[in-house]
N, CA, C and O atoms as a GROMACS GRO file, in nm:
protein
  472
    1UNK      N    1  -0.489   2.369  -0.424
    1UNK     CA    2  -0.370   2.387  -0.341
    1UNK      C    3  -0.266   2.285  -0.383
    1UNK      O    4  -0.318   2.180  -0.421
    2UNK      N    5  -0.125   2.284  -0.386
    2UNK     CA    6  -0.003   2.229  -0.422
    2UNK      C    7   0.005   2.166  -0.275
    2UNK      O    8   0.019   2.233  -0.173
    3UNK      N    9  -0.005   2.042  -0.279
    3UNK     CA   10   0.058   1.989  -0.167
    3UNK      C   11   0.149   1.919  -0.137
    3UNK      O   12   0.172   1.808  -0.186
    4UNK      N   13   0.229   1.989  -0.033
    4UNK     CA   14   0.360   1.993  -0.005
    4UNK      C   15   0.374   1.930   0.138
    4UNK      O   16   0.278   1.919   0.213
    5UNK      N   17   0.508   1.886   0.173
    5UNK     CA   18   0.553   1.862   0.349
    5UNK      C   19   0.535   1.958   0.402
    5UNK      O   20   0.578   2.066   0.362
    6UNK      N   21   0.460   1.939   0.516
    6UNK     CA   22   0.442   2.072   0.613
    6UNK      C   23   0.596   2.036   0.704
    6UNK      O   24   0.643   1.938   0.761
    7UNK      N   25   0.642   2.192   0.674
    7UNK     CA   26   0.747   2.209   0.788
    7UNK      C   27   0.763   2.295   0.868
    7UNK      O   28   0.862   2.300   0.941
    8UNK      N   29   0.670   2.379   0.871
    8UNK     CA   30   0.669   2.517   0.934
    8UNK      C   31   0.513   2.560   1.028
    8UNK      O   32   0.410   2.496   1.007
    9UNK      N   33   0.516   2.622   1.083
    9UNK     CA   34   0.384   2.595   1.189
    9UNK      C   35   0.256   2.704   1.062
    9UNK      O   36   0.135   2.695   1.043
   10UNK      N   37   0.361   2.795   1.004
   10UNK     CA   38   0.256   2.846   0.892
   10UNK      C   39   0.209   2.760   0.751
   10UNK      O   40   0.114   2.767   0.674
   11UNK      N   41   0.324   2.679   0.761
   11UNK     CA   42   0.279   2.547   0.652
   11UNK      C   43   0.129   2.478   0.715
   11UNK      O   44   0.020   2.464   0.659
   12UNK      N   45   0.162   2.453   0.814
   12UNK     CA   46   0.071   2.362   0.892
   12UNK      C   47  -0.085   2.454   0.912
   12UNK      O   48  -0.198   2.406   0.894
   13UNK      N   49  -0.047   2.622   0.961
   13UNK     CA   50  -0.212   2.653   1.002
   13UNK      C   51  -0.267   2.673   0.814
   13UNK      O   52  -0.386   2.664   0.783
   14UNK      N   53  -0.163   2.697   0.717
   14UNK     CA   54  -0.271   2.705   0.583
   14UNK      C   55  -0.305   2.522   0.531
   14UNK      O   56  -0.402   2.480   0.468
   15UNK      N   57  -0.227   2.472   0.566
   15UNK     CA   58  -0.280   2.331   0.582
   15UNK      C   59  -0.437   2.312   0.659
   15UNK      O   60  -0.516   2.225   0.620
   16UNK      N   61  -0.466   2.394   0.758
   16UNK     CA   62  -0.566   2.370   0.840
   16UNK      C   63  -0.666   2.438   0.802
   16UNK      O   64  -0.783   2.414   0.834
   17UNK      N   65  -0.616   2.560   0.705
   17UNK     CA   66  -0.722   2.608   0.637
   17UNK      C   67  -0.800   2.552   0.543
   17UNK      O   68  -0.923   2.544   0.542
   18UNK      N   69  -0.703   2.507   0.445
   18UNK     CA   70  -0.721   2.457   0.348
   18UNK      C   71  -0.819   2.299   0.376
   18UNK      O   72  -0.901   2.254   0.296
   19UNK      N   73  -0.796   2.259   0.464
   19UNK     CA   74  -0.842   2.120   0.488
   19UNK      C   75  -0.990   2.181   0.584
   19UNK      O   76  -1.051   2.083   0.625
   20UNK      N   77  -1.029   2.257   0.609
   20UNK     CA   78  -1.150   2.314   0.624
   20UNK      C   79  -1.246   2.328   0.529
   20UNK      O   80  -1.357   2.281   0.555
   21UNK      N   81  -1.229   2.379   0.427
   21UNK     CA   82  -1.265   2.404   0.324
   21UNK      C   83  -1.306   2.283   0.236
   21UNK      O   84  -1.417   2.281   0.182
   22UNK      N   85  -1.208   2.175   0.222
   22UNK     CA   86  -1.269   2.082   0.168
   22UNK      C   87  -1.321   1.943   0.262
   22UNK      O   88  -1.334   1.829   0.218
   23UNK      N   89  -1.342   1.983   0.376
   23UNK     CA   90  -1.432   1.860   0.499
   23UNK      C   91  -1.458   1.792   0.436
   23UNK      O   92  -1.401   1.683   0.428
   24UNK      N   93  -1.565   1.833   0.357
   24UNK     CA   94  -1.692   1.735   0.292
   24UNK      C   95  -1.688   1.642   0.189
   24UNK      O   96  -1.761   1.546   0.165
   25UNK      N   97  -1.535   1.714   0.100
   25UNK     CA   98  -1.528   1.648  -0.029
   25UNK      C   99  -1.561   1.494  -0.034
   25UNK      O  100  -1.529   1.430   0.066
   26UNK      N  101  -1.630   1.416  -0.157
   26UNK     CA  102  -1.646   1.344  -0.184
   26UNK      C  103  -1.525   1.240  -0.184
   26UNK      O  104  -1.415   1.266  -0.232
   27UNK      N  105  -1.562   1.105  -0.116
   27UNK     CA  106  -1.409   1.015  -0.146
   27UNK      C  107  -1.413   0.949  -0.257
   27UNK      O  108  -1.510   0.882  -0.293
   28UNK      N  109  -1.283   0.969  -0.333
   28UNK     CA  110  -1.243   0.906  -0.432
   28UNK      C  111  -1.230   1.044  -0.528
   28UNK      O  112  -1.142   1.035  -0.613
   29UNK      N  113  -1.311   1.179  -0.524
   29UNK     CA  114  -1.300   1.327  -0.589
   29UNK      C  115  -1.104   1.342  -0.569
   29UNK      O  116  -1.005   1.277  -0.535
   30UNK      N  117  -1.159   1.503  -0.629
   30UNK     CA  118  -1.016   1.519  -0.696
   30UNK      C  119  -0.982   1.613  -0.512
   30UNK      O  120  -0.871   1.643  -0.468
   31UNK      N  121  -1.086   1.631  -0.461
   31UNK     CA  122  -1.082   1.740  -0.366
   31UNK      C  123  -1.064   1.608  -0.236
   31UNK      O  124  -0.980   1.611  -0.146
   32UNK      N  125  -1.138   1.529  -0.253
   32UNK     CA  126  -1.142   1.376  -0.138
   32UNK      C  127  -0.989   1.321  -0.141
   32UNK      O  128  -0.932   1.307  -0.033
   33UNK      N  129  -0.931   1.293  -0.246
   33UNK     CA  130  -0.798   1.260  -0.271
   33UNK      C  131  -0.729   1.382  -0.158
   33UNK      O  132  -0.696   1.357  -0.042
   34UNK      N  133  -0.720   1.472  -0.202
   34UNK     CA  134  -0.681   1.604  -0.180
   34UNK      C  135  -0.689   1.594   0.039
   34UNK      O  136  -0.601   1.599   0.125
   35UNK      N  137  -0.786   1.585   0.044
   35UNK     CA  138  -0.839   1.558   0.195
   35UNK      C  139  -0.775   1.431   0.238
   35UNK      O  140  -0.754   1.412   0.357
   36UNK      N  141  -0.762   1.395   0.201
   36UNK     CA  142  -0.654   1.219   0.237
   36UNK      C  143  -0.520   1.245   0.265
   36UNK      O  144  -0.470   1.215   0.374
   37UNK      N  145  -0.449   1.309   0.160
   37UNK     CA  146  -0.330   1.344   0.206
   37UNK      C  147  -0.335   1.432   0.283
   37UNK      O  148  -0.288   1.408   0.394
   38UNK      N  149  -0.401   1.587   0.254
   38UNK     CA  150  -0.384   1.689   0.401
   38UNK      C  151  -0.349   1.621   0.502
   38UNK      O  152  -0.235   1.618   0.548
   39UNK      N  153  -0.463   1.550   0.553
   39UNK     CA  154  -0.475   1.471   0.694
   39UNK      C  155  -0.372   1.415   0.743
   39UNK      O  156  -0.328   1.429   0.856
   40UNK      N  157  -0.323   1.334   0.637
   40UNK     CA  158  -0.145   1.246   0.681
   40UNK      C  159  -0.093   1.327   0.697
   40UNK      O  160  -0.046   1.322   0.811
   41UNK      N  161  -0.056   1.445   0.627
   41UNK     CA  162   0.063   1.560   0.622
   41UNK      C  163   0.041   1.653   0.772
   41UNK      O  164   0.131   1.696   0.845
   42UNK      N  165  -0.062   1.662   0.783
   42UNK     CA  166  -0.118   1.723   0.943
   42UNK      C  167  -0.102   1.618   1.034
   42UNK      O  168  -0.053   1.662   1.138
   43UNK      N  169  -0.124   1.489   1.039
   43UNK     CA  170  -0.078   1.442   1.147
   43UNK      C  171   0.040   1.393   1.193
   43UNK      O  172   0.090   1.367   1.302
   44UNK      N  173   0.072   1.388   1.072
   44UNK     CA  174   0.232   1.360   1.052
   44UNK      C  175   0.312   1.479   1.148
   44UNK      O  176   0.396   1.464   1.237
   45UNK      N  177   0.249   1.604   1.092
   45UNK     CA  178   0.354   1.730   1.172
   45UNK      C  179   0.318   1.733   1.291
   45UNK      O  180   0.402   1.751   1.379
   46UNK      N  181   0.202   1.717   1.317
   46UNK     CA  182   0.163   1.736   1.511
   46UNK      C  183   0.219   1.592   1.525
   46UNK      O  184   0.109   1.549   1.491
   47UNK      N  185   0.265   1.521   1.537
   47UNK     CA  186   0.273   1.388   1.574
   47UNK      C  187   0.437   1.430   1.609
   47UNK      O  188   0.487   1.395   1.715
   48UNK      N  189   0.516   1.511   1.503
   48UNK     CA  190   0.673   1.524   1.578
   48UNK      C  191   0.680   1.608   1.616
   48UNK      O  192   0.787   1.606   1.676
   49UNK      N  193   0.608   1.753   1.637
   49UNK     CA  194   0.583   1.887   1.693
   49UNK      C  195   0.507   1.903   1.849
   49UNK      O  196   0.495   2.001   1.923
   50UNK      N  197   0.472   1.794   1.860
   50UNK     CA  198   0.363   1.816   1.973
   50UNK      C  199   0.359   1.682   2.030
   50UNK      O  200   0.253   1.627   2.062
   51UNK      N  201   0.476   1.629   2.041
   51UNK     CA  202   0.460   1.462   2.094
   51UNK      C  203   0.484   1.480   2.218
   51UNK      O  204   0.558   1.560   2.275
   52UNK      N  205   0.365   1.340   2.285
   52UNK     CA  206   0.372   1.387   2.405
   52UNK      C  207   0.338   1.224   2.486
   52UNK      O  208   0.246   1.142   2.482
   53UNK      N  209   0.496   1.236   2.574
   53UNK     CA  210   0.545   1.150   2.662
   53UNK      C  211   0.459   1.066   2.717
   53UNK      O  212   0.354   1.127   2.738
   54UNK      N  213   0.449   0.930   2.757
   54UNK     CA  214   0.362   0.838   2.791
   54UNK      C  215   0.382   0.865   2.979
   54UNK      O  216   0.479   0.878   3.053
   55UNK      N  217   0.286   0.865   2.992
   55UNK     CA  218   0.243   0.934   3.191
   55UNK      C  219   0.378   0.777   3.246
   55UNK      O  220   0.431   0.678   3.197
   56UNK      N  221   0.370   0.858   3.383
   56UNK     CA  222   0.469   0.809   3.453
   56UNK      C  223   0.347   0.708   3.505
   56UNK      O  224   0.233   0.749   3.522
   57UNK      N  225   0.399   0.536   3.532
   57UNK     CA  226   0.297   0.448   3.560
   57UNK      C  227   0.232   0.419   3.721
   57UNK      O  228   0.121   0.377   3.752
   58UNK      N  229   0.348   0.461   3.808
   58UNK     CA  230   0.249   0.519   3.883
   58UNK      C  231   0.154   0.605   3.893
   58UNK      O  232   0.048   0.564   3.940
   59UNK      N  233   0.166   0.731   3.856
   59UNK     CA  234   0.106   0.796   3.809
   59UNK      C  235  -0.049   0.805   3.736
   59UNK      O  236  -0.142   0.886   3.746
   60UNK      N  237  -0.028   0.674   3.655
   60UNK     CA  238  -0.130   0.653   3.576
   60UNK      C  239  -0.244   0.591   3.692
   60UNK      O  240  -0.364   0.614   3.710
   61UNK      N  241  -0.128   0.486   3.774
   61UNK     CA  242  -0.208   0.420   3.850
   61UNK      C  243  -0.346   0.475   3.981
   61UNK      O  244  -0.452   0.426   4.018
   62UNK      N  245  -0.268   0.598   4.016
   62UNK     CA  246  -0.320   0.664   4.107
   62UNK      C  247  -0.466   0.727   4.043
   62UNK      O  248  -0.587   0.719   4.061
   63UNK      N  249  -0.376   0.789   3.964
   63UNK     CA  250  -0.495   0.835   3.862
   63UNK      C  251  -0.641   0.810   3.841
   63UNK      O  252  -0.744   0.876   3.857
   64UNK      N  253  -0.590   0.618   3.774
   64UNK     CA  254  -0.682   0.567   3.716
   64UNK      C  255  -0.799   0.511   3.870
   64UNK      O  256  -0.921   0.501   3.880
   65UNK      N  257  -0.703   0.490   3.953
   65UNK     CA  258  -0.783   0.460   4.075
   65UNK      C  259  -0.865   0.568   4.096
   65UNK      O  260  -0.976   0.542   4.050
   66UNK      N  261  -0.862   0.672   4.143
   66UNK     CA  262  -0.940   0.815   4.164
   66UNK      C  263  -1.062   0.822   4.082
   66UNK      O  264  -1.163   0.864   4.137
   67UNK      N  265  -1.068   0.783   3.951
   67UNK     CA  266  -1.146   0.795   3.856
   67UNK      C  267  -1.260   0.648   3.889
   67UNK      O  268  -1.372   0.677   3.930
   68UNK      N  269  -1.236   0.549   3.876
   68UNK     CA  270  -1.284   0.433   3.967
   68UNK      C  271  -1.364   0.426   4.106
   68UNK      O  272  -1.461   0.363   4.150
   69UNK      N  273  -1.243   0.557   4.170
   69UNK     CA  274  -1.332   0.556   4.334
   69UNK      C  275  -1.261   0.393   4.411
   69UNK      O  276  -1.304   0.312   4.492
   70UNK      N  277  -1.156   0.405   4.346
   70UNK     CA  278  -1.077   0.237   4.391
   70UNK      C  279  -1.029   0.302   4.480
   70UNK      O  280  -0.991   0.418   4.461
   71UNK      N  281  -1.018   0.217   4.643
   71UNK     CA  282  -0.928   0.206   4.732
   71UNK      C  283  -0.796   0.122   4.680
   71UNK      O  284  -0.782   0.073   4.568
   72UNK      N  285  -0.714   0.118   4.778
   72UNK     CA  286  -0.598   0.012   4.779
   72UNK      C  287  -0.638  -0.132   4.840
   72UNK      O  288  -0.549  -0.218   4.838
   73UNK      N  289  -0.724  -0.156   4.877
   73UNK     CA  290  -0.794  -0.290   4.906
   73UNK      C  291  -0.837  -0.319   4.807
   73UNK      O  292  -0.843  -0.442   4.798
   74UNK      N  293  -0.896  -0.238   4.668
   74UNK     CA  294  -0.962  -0.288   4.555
   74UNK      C  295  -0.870  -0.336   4.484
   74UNK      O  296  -0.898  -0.445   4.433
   75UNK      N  297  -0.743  -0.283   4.457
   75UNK     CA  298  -0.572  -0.308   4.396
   75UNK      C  299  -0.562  -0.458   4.483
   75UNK      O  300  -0.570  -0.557   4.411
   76UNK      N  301  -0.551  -0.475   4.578
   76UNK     CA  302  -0.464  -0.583   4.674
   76UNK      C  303  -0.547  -0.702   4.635
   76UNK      O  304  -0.492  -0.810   4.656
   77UNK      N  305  -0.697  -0.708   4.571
   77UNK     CA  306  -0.753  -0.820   4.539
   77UNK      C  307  -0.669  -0.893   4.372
   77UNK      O  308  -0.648  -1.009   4.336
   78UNK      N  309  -0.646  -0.782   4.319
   78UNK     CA  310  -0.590  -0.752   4.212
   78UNK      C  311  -0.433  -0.794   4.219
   78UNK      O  312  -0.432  -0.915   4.243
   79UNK      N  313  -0.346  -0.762   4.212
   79UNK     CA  314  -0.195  -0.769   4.298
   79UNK      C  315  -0.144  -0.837   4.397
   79UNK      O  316  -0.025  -0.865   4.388
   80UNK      N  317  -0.210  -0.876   4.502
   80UNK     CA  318  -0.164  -0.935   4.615
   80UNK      C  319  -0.243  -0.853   4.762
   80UNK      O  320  -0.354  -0.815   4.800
   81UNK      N  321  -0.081  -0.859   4.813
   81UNK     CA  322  -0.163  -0.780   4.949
   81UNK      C  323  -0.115  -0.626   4.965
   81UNK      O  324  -0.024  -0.568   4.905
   82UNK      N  325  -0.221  -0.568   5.082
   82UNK     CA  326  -0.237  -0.457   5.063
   82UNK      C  327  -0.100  -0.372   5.055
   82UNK      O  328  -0.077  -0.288   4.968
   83UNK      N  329  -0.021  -0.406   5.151
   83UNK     CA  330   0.113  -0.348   5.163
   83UNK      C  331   0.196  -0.353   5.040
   83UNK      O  332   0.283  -0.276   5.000
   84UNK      N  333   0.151  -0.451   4.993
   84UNK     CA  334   0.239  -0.443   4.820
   84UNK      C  335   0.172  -0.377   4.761
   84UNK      O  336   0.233  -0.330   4.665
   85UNK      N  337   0.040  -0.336   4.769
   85UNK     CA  338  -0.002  -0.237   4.714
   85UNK      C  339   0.070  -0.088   4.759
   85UNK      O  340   0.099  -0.002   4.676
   86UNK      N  341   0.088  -0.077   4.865
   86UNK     CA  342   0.114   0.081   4.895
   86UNK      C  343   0.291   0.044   4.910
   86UNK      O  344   0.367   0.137   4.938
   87UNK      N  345   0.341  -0.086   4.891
   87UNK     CA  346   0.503   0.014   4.838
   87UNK      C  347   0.510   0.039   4.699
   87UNK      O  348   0.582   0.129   4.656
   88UNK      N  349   0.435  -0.040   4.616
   88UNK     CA  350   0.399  -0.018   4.487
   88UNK      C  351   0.386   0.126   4.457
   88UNK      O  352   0.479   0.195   4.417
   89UNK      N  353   0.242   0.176   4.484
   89UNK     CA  354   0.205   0.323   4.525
   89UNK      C  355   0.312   0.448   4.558
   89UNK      O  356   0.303   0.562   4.512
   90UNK      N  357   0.396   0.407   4.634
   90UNK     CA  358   0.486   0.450   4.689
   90UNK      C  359   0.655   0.479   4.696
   90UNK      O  360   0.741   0.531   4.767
   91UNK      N  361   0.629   0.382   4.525
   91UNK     CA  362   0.756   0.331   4.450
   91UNK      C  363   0.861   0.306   4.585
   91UNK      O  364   0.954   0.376   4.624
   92UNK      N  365   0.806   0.170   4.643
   92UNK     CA  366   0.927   0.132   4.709
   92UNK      C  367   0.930  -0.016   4.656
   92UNK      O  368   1.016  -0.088   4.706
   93UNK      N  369   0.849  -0.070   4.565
   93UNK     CA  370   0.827  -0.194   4.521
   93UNK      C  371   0.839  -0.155   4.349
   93UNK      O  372   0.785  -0.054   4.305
   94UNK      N  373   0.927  -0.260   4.251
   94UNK     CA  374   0.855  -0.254   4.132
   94UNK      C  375   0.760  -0.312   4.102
   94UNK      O  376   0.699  -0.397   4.167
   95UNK      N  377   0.723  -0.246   3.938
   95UNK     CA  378   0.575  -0.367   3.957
   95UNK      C  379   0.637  -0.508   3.850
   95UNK      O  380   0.734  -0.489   3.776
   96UNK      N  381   0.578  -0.622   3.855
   96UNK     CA  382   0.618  -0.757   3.804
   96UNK      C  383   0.559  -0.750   3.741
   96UNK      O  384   0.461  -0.676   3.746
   97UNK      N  385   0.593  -0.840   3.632
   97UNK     CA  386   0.504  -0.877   3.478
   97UNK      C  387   0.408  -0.943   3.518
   97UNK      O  388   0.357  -1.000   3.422
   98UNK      N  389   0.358  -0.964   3.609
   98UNK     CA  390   0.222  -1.051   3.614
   98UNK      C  391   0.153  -0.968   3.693
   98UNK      O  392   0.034  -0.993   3.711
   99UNK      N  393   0.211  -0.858   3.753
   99UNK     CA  394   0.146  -0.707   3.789
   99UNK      C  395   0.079  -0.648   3.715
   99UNK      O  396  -0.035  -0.608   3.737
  100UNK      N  397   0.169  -0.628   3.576
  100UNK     CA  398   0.131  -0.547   3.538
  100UNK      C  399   0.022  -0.574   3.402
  100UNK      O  400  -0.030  -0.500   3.318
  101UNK      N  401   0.018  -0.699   3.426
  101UNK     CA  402  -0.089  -0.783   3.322
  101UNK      C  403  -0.228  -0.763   3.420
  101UNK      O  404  -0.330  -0.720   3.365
  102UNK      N  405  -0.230  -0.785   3.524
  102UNK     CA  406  -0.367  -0.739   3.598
  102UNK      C  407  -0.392  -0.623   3.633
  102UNK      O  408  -0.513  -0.604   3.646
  103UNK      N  409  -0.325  -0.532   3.656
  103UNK     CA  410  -0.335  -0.375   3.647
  103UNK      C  411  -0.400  -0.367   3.523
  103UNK      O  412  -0.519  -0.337   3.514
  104UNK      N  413  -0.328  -0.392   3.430
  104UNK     CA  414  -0.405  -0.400   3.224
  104UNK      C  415  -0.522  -0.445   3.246
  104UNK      O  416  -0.608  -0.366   3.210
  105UNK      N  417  -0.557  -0.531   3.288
  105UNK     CA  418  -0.702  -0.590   3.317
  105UNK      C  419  -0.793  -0.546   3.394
  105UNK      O  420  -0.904  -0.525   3.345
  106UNK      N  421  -0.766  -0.515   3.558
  106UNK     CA  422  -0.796  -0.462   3.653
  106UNK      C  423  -0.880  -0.313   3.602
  106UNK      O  424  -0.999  -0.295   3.577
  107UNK      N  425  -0.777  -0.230   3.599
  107UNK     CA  426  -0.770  -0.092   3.543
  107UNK      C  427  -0.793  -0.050   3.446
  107UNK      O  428  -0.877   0.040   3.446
  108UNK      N  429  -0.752  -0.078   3.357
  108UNK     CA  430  -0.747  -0.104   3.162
  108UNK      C  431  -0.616   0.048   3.108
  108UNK      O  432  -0.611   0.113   3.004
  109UNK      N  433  -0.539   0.053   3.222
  109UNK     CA  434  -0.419   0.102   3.158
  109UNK      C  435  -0.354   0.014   3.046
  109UNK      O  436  -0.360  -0.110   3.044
  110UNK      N  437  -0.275   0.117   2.926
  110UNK     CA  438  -0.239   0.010   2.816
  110UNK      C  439  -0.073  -0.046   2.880
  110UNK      O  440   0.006   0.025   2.944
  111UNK      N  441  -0.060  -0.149   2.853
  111UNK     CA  442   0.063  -0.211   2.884
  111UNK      C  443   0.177  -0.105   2.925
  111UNK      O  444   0.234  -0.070   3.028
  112UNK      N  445   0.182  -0.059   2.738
  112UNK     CA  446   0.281   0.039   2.727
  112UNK      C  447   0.320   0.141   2.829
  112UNK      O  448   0.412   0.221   2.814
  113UNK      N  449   0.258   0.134   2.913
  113UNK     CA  450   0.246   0.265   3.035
  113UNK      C  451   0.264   0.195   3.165
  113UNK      O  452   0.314   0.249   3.263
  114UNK      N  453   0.217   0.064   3.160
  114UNK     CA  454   0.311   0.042   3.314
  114UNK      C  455   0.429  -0.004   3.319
  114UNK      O  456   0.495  -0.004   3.423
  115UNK      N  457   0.486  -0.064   3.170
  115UNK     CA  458   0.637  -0.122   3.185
  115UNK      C  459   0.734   0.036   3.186
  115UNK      O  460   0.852   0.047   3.222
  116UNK      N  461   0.645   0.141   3.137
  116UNK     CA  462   0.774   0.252   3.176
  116UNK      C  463   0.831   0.246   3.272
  116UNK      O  464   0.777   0.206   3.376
  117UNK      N  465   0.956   0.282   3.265
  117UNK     CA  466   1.062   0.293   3.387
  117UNK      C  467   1.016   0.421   3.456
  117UNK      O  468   0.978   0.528   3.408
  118UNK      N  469   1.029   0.383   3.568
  118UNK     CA  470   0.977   0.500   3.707
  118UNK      C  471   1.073   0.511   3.812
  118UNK      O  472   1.051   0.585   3.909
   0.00000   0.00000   0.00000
């Protein structure tokens, strides 16, 4: 196969064919080489075709609590007190940089997701 920039979603599914076919190839082969680039060139195109927005940080927060089985008393040991927990919750509070460093810790949301603007 000639490999080229995928720019087209039919560039991309014979890209997906093609990179089926050689899974297995050996690294450092002429077909392993071959499988190295596919991969960049495929993630490259889903990466600007299919990008997808970092969650709103409340959002995340609620979330990540649910999954935990965290109350807002489990947050307020974390954060402060409970009520700053639920205007937080409630976006009537922002969250502070030293919030959102124990939320990161607390929770293990990545940074990047609670300094979003909400």
């Amino acid at each position: 196969m000639t490999i080229k920039v995928i720019k087209t979603e039919r560039d991309y599914q014979k890209a997906l064919k093609r990179l089926e076919l050689i899974f297995d190839a050996k690294k450092g082969s002429k077909e392993g080489d071959e499988l190295e680039l596919l991969s960049l060139l495929i993630d490259n195109y889903e990466k600007m075709r299919y990008m997808i927005d970092l969650p709103d940080p409340i959002e995340a927060i609620k979330f990540r609590m649910e999954q935990l089985g965290y109350k807002q008393k489990d947050l307020a040991e974390a954060i402060g007190l409970k009520s700053r927990v639920s205007e937080i919750l409630n976006r009537k509070r922002k969250l502070t940089l030293d919030m959102i460093r124990k939320l990161h810790d607390v929770l293990g949301i990545p940074t990047e997701v609670l300094v979003k603007e909400y």
